[in-house]
N, C-alpha and C positions, 0 to 999 in steps of 0.2 A: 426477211420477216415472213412473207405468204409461204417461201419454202419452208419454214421452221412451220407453223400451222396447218398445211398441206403436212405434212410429215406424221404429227398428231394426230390430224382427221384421220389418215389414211392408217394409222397404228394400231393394233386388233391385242395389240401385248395387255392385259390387264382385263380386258373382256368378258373373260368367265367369271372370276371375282367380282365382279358389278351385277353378274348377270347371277352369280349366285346370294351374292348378299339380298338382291331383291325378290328372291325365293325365299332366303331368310327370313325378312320381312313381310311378307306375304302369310307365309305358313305363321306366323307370331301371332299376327292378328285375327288368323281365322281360328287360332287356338284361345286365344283372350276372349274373343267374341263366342264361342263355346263355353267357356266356363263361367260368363257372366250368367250366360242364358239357364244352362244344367246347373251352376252352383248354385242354387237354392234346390234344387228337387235331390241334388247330390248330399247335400246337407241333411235334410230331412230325412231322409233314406239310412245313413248312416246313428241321425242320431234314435230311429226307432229301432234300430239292431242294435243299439247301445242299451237302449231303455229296455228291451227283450230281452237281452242277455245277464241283464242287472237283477231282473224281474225271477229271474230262472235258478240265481243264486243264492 
């Protein structure tokens, strides 16, 4: 059984996948947490180039 677990510890097969998914995740949040912040000034911005464009036709 310690060999079978020794075996595991010492196993590096699968490592990048782990190491990339938590890139994954990383980058998600810091993109979420971006759009929470800019999505209201993004919003607004777009809907006065709506209202300017409407205004113009």
């Amino acid at each position: 059984m310690t060999k079978q677990l020794q075996r595991l510890w010492e196993d590096e097969l699968g490592q990048d996948m782990v190491e990339y998914a938590l890139l994954l995740v990383l980058l998600t949040l810091v993109v979420i947490a971006a759009l929470r912040i800019l999505g209201p000034t993004i919003s607004t911005f777009f809907n006065n180039v709506s209202d300017n464009l409407n205004s113009v036709t």
